[in-house]
C-alpha positions as a Markdown table, in Angstrom:
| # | Residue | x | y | z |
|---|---|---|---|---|
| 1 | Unk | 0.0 | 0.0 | 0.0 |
| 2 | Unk | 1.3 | 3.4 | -0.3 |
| 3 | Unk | 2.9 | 5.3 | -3.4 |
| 4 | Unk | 6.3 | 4.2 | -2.9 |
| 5 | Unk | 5.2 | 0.6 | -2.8 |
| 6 | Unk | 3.0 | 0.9 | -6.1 |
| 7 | Unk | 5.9 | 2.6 | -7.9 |
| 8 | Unk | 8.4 | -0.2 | -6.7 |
| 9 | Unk | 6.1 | -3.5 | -7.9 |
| 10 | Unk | 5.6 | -1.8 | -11.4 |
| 11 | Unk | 9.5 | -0.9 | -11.6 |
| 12 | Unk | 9.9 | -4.6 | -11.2 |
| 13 | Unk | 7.4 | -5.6 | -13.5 |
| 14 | Unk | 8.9 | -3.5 | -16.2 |
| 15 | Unk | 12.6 | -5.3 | -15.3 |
| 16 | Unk | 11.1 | -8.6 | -15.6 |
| 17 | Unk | 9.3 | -7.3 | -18.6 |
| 18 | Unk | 12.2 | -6.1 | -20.2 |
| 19 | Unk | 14.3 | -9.0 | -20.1 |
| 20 | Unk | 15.9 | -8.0 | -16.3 |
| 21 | Unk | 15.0 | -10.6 | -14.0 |
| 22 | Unk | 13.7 | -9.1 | -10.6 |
| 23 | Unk | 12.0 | -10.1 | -7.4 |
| 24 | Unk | 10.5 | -7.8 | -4.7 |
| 25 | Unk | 10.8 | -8.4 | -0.9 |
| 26 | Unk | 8.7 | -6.5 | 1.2 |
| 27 | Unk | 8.2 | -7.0 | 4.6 |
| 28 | Unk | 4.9 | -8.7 | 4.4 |
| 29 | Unk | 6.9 | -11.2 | 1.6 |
| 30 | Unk | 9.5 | -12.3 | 5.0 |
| 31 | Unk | 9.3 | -15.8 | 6.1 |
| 32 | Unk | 8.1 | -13.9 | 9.7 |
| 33 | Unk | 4.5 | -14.8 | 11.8 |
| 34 | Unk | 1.5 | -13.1 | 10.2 |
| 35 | Unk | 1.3 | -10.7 | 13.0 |
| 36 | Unk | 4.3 | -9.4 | 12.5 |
| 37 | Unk | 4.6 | -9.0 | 8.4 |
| 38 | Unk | 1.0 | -7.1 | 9.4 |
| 39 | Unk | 1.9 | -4.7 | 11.9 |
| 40 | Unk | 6.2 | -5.0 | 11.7 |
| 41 | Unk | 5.7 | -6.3 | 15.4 |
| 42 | Unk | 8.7 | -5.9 | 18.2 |
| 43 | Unk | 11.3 | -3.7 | 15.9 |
| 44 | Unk | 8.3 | -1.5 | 14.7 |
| 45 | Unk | 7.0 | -1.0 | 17.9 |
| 46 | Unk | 10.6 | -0.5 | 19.6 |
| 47 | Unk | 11.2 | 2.6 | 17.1 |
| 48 | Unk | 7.6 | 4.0 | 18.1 |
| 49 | Unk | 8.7 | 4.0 | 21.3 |
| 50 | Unk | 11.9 | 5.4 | 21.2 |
| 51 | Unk | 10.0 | 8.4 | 19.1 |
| 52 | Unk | 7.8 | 8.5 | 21.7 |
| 53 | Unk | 10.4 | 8.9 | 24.2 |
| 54 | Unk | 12.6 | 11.7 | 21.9 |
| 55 | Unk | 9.1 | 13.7 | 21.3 |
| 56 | Unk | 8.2 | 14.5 | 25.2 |
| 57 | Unk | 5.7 | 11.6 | 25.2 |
| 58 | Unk | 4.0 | 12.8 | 22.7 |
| 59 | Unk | 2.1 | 11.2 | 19.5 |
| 60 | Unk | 2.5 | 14.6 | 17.5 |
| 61 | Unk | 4.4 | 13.6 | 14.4 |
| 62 | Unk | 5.1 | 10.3 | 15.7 |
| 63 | Unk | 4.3 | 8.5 | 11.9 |
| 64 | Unk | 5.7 | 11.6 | 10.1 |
| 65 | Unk | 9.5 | 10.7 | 10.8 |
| 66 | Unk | 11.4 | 7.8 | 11.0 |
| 67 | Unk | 14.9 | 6.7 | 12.7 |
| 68 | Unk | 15.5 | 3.1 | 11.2 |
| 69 | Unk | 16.6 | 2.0 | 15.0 |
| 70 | Unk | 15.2 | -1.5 | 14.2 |
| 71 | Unk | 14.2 | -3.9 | 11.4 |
| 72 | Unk | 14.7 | -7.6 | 9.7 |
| 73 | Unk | 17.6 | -9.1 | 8.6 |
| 74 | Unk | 17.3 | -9.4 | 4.4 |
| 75 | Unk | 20.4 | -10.7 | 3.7 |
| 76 | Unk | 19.6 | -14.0 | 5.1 |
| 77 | Unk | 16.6 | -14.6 | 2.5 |
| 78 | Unk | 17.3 | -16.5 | -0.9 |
| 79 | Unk | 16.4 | -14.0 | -3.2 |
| 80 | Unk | 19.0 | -11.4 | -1.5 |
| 81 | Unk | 21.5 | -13.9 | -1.4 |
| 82 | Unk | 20.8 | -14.5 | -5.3 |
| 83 | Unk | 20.6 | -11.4 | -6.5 |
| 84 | Unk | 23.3 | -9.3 | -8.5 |
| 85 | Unk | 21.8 | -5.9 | -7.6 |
| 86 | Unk | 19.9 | -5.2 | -4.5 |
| 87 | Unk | 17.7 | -2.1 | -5.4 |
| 88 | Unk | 16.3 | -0.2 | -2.1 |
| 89 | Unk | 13.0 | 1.7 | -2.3 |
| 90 | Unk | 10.8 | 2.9 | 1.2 |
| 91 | Unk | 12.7 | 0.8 | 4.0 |
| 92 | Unk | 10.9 | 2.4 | 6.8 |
| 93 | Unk | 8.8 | 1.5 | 10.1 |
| 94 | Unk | 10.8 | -1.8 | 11.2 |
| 95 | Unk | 11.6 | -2.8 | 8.0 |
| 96 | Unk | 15.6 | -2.4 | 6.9 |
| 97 | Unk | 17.3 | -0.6 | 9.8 |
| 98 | Unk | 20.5 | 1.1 | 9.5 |
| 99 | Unk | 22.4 | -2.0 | 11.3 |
| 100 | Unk | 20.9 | -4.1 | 8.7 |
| 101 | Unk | 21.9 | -1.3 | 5.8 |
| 102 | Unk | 25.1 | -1.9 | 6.9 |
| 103 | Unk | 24.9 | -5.6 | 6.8 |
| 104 | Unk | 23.5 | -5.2 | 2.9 |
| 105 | Unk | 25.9 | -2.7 | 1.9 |
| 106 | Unk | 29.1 | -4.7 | 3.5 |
| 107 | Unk | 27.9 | -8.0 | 1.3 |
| 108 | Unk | 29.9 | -6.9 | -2.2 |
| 109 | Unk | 26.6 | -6.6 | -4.1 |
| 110 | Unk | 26.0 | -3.4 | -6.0 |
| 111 | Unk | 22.9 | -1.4 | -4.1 |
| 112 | Unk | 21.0 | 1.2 | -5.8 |
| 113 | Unk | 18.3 | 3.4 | -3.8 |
| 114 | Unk | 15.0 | 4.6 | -5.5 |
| 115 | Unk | 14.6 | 7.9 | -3.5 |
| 116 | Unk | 10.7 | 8.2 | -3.2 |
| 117 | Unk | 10.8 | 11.3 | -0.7 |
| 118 | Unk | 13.5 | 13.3 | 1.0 |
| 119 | Unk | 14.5 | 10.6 | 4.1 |
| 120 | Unk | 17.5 | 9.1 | 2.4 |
| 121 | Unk | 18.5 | 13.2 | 2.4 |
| 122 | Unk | 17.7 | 13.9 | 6.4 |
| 123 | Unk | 18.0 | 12.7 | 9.5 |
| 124 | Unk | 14.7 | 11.8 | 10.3 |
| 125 | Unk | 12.0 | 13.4 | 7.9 |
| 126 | Unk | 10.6 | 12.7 | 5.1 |
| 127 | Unk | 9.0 | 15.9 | 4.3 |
| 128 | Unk | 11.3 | 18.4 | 4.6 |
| 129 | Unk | 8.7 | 21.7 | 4.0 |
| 130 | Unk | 10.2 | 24.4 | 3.5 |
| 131 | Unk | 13.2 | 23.4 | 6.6 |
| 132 | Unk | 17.0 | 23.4 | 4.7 |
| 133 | Unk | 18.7 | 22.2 | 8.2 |
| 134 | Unk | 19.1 | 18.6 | 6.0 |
| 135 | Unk | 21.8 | 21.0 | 4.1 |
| 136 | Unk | 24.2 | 21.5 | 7.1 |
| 137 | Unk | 23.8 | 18.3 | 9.8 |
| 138 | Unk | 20.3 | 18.4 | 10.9 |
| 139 | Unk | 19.6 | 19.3 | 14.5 |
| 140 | Unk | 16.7 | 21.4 | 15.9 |
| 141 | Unk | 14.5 | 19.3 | 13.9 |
| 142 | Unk | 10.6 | 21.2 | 13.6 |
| 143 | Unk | 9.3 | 17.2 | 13.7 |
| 144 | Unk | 10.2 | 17.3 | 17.8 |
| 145 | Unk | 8.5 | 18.9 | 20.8 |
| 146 | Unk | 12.3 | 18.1 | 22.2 |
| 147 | Unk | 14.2 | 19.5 | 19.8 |
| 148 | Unk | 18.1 | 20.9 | 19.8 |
| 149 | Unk | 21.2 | 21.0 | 18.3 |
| 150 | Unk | 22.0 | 17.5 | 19.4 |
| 151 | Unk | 18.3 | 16.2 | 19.3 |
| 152 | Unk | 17.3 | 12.7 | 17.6 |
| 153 | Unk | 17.2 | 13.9 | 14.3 |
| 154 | Unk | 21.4 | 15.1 | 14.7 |
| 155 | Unk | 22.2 | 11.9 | 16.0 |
| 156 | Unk | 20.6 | 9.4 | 13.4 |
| 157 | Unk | 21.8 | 11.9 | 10.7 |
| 158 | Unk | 25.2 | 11.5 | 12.1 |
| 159 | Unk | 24.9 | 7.6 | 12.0 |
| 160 | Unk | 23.6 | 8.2 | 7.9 |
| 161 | Unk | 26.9 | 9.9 | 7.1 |
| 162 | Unk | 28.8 | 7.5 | 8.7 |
| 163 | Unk | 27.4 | 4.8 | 6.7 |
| 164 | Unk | 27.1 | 6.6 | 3.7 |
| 165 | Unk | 30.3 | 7.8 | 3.4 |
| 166 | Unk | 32.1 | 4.3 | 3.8 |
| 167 | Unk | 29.6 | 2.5 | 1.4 |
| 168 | Unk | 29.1 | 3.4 | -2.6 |
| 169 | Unk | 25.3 | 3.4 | -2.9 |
| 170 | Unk | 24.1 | 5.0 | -6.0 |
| 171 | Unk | 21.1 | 6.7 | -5.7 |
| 172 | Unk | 18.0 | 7.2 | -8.2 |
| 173 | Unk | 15.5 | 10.1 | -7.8 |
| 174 | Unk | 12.0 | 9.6 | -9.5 |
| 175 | Unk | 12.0 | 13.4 | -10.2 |
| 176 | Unk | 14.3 | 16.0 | -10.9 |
| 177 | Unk | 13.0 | 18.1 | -7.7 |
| 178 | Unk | 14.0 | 15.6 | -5.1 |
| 179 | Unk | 17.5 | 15.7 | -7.3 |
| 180 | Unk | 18.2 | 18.8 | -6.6 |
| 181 | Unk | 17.2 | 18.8 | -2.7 |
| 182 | Unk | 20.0 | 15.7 | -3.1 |
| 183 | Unk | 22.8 | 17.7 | -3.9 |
| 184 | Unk | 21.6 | 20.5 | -1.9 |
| 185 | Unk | 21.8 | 17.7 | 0.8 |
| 186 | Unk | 25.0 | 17.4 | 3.5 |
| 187 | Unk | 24.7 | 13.8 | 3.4 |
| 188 | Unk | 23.8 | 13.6 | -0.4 |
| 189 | Unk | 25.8 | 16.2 | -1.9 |
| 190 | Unk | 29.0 | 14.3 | -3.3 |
| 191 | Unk | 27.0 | 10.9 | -3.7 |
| 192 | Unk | 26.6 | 9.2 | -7.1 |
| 193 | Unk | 22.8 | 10.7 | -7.9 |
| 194 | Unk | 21.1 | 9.8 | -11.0 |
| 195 | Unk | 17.2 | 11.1 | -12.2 |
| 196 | Unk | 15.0 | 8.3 | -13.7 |
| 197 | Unk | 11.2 | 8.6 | -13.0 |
| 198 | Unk | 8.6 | 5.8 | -11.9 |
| 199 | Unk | 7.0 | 3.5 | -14.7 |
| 200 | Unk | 3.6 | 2.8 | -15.5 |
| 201 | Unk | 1.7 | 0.3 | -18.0 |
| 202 | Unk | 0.3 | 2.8 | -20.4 |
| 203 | Unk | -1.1 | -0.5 | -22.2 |
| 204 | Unk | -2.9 | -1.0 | -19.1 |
| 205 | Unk | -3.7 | 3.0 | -17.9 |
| 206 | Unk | -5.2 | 3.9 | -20.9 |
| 207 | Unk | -8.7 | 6.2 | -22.2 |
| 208 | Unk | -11.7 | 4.1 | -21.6 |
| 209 | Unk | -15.2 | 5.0 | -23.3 |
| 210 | Unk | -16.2 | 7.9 | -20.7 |
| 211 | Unk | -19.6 | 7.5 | -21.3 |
| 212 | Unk | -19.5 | 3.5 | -20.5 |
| 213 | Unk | -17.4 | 4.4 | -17.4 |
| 214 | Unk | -19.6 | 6.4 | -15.4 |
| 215 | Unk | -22.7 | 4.5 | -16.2 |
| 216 | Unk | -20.6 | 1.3 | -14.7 |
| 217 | Unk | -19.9 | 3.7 | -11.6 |
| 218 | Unk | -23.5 | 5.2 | -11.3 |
| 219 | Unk | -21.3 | 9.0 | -12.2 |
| 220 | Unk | -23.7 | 11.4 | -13.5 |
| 221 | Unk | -23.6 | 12.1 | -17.5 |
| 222 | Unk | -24.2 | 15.2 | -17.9 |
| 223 | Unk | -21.7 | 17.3 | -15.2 |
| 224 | Unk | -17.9 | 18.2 | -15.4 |
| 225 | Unk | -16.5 | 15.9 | -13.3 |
| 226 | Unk | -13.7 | 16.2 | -11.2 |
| 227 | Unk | -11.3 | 13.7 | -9.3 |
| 228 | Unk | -9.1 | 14.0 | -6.1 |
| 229 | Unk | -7.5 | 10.7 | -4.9 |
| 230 | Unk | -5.4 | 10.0 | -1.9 |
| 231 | Unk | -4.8 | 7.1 | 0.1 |
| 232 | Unk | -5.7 | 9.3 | 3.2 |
| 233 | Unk | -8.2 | 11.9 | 1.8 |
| 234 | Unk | -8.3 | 13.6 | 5.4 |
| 235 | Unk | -3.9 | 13.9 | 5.3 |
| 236 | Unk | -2.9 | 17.7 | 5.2 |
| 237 | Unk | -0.3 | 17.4 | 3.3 |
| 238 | Unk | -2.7 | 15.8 | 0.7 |
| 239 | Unk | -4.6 | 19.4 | 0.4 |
| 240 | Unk | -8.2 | 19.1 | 0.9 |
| 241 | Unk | -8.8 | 22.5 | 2.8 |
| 242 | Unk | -7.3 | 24.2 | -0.4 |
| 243 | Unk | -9.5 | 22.1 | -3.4 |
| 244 | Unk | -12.3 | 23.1 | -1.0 |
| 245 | Unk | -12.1 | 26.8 | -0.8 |
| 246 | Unk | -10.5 | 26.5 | -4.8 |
| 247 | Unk | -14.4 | 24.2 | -5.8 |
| 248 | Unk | -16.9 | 26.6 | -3.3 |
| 249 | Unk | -15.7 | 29.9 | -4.9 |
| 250 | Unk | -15.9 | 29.0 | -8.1 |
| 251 | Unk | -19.5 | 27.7 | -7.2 |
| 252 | Unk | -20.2 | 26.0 | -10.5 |
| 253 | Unk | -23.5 | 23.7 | -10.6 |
| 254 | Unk | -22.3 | 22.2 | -13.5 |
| 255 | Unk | -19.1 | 20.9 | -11.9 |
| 256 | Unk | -19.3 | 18.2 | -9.5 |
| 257 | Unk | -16.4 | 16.4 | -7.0 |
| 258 | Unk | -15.4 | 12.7 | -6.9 |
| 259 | Unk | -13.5 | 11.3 | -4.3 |
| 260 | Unk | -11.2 | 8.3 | -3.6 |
| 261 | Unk | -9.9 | 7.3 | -1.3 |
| 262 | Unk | -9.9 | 6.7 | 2.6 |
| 263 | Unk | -10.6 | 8.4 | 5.6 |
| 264 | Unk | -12.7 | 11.2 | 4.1 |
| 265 | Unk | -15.1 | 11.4 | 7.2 |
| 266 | Unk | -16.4 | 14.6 | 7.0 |
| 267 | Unk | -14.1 | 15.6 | 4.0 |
| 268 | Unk | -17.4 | 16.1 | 1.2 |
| 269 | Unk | -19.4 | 18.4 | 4.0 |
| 270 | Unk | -17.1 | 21.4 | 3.1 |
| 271 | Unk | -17.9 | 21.1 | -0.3 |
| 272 | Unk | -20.9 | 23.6 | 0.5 |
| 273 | Unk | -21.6 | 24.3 | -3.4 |
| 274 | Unk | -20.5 | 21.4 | -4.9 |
| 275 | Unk | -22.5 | 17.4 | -5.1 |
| 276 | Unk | -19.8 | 15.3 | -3.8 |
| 277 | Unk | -19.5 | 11.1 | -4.9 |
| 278 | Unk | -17.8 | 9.7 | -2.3 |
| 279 | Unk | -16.3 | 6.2 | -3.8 |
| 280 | Unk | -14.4 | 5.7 | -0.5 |
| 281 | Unk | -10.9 | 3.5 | -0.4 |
| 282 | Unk | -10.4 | 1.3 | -3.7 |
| 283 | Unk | -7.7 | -1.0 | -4.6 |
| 284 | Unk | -8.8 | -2.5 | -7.4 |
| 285 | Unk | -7.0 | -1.5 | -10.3 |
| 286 | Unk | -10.2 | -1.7 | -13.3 |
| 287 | Unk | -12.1 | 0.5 | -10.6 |
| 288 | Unk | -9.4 | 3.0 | -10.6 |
| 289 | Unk | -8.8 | 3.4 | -14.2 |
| 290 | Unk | -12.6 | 3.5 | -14.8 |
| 291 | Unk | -12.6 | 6.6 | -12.2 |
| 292 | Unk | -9.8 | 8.4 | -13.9 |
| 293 | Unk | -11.7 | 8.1 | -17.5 |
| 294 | Unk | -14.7 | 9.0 | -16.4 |
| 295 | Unk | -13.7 | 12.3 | -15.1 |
| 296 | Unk | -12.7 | 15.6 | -17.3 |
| 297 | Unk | -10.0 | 16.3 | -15.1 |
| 298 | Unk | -7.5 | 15.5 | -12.1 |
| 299 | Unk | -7.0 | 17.6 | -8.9 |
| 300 | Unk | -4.1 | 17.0 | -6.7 |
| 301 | Unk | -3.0 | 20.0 | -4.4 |
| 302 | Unk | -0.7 | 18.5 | -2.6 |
| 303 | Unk | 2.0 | 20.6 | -0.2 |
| 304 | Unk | 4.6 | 18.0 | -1.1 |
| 305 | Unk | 5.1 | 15.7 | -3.4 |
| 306 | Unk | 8.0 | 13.6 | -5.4 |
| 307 | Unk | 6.4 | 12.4 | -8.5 |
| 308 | Unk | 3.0 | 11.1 | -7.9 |
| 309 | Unk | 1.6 | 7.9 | -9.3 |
| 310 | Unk | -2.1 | 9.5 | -9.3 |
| 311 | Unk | -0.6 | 12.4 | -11.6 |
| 312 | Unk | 1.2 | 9.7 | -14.5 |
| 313 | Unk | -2.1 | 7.3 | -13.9 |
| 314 | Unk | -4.4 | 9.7 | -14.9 |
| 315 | Unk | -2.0 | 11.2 | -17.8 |
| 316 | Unk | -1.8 | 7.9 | -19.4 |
| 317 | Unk | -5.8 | 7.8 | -18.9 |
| 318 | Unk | -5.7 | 10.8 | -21.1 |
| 319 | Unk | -7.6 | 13.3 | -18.3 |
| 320 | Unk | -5.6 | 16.9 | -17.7 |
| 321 | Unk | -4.3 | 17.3 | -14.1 |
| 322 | Unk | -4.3 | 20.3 | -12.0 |
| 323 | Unk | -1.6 | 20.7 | -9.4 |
| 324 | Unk | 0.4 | 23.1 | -7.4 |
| 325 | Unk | 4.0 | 24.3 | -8.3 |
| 326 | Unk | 5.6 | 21.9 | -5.9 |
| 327 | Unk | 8.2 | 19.4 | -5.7 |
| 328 | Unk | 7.9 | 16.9 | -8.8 |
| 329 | Unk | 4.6 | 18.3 | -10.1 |
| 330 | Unk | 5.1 | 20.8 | -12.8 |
| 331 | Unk | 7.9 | 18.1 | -14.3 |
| 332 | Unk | 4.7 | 16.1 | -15.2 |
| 333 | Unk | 2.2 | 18.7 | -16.1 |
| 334 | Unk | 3.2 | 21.2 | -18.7 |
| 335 | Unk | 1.4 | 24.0 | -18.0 |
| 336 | Unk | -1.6 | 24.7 | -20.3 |
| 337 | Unk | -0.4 | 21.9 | -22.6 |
| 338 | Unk | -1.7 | 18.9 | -20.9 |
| 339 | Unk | -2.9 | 20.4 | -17.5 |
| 340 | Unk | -2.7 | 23.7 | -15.0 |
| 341 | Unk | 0.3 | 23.8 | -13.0 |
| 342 | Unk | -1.1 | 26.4 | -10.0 |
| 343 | Unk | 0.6 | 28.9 | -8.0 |
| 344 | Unk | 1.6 | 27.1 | -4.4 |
| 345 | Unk | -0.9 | 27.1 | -1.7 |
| 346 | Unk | -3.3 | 29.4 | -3.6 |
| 347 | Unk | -6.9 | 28.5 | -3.9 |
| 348 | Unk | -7.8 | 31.3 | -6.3 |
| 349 | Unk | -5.1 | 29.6 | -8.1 |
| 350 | Unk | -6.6 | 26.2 | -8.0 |
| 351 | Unk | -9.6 | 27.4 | -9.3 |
| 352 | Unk | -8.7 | 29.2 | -12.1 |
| 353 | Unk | -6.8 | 25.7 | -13.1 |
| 354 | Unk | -10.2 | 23.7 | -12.4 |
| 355 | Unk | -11.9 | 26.4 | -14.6 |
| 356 | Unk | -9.2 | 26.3 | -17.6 |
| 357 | Unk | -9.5 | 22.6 | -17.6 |
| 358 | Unk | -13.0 | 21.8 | -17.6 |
| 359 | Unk | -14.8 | 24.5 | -19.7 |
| 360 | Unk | -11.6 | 27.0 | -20.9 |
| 361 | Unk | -9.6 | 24.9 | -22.8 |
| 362 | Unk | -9.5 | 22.4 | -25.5 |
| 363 | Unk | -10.4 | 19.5 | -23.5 |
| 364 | Unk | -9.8 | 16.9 | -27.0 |
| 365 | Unk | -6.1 | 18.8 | -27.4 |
| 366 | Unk | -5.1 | 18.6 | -23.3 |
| 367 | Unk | -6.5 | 14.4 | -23.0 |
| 368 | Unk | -4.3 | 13.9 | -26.0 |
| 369 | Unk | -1.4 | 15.3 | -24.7 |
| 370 | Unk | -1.6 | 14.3 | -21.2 |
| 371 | Unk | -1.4 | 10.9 | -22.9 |
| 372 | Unk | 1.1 | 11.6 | -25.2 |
| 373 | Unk | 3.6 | 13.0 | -22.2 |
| 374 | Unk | 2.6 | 9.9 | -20.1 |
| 375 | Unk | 3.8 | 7.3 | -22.8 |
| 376 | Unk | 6.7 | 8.7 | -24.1 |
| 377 | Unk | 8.2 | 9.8 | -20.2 |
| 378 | Unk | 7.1 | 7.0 | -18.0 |
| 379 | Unk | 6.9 | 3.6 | -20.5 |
| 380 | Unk | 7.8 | 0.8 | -19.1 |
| 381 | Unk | 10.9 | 0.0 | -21.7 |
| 382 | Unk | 12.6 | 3.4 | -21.4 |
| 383 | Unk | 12.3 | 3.2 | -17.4 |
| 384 | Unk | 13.7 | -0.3 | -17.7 |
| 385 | Unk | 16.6 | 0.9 | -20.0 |
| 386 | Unk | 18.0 | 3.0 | -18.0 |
| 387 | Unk | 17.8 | 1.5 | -14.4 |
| 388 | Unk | 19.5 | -1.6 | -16.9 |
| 389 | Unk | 22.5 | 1.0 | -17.5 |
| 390 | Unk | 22.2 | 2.1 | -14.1 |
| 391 | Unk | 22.6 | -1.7 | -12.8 |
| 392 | Unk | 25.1 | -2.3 | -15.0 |
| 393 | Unk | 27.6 | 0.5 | -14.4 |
| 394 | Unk | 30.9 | -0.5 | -12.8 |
């Protein structure tokens, strides 16, 4: 579950599709008791705790950073120990800790590490908003109630650079955003960084009959539809306070809001002008393409991002995105050539994107090239090509 996961199974599906023979291993895949796979058991818990401990016993923030104090020992499962390349992704919450980092980068095999937010670049966080302290050694960390030059987030930054700077790791960042906050990185800066972004099946993700979609959904025919998805609709950093001031001043009856994904209690009762389908949390992969073709456009006004899956799904579905000038974002939509790229934080903004894409602009000319940008940047053979030369490299 989770962006970073998605992105990671279809990078191994375009390997093995490619003619690069690749398994995954996640923690649920661990020969470990069901309970524990579930919920990541003792080491999970262990690093919750210590959190716990750093924050002043308190549960602000206590899933928003990460220290990697405990995890599972990889190295001792076949497919690590037949493996050429061991390629990284999200290691987090009692997963890979940095004792067992060690252990994989002292084997001899060449690792590679898919980036998928700022962590590998901090101490602790993996948002960094707006906070450059991940430039000099971290400290003082905005994440902590106990915070100081010395505080939790200095101290597992100092065991990073330690291990980073005895190890070669080369590192891969899905957009060219997180590759500059990389470099600008003190633990970062004079790695090996290279920029290739997530794949997607654009067989698969592909323009459906619109009309034939929303019938099969029960969507209405005859309104502009738009579509926000998030795993965690009610997640702040997601942006729902902003798409709803953006969809009640524009207070169009002819536009109407559908949302996926989870935990959206009381999320559709600020839409105060707009009809709100609430599809709840899906997983199933038909659903979600049906939703993306049946809508005329794609909101996400996010406060961070790397480079979202939603965005490059609903590109290859052929539907124009809308999307704040943050992070990985305006790499994917090209402003009024496939989508609305809006000024950060701004609702006004948001809404003049929502406007241009449902009843301002060519709505034939933006699907087509929203689909045109998805297949010829994120295919599955051009991604696959160049992790191969990335593998590959001495």
């Amino acid at each position: 579950m989770g962006g970073a996961a998605i992105a990671a199974r279809r990078l191994s599906d375009a390997l093995n599709a490619n003619g690069i023979e690749a398994s995954m291993l996640s923690r649920r895949s661990l020969p470990l008791p069901l309970w524990k796979k579930k919920w990541g058991g003792v080491p999970a818990v262990i690093e919750r705790l210590g959190i716990f401990l750093a924050n002043g016993m308190s549960l602000r923030d206590l899933f928003a950073i990460d220290t990697a104090a405990c995890g599972e020992d990889v190295t001792e499962t076949k497919a690590f120990r037949e493996a050429d390349v061991i390629n990284l992704h999200w290691i987090n919450q009692g997963f890979v800790s940095l004792k067992e980092l060690r252990k994989i980068l002292c084997s001899g095999k060449k690792v590679v590490w898919t980036m998928h937010d700022a962590w590998p670049t901090t101490g602790i966080c993996h948002l960094t908003l707006g906070c450059d302290n991940f430039t000099r050694e971290c400290g003082n960390c905005k994440y902590l109630r106990r915070k100081g030059g010395n505080d939790l987030s200095h101290s597992v930054w100092k065991k990073k650079k330690a291990l980073f700077s005895q190890h070669d790791i080369t590192f891969v960042t899905c957009s060219r955003w997180l590759y500059g906050e990389a470099m600008r990185s003190s633990l970062l800066g004079d790695r090996k960084v290279t920029v290739i972004p997530n794949p997607i099946d654009t067989a698969y993700y592909a323009p459906q009959d619109r009309t034939a979609c929303r019938s099969s959904l029960n969507l209405p025919q005859d309104k502009k539809l738009l579509l926000f998805v998030a795993q965690s609709v009610s997640n702040p950093y997601k942006g729902m306070d902003y798409l709803a001031e953006a969809v009640n001043r524009m207070g169009d009856k002819d536009v109407e809001l559908v949302m996926l994904g989870g935990k959206e209690t009381g999320m559709a009762e600020r839409m105060n002008t707009t009809r709100v389908h609430v599809m709840g949390y899906v997983n199933d992969a038909d659903t979600i393409r049906k939703v993306y073709s049946a809508a005329d456009a794609f909101v996400l006004p996010s406060l961070s991002e790397n480079l979202p899956n939603t965005i490059m799904e609903a590109m290859a579905c052929g539907t124009p995105c809308v999307g704040f000038n943050v992070g990985g974002i305006p790499e994917m939509i090209d402003h009024l050539e496939n989508g609305y790229v809006a000024d950060y934080k701004d609702a006004t903004s948001l809404a003049e994107g929502i406007r241009f894409v449902t009843a301002e602009g060519n709505a034939e000319r933006l699907s087509e090239a929203a689909r045109e940008k998805a297949v010829r940047c994120y295919g599955e053979k051009s991604v696959a090509e160049r992790y191969r030369k990335v593998y590959e490299e001495q």
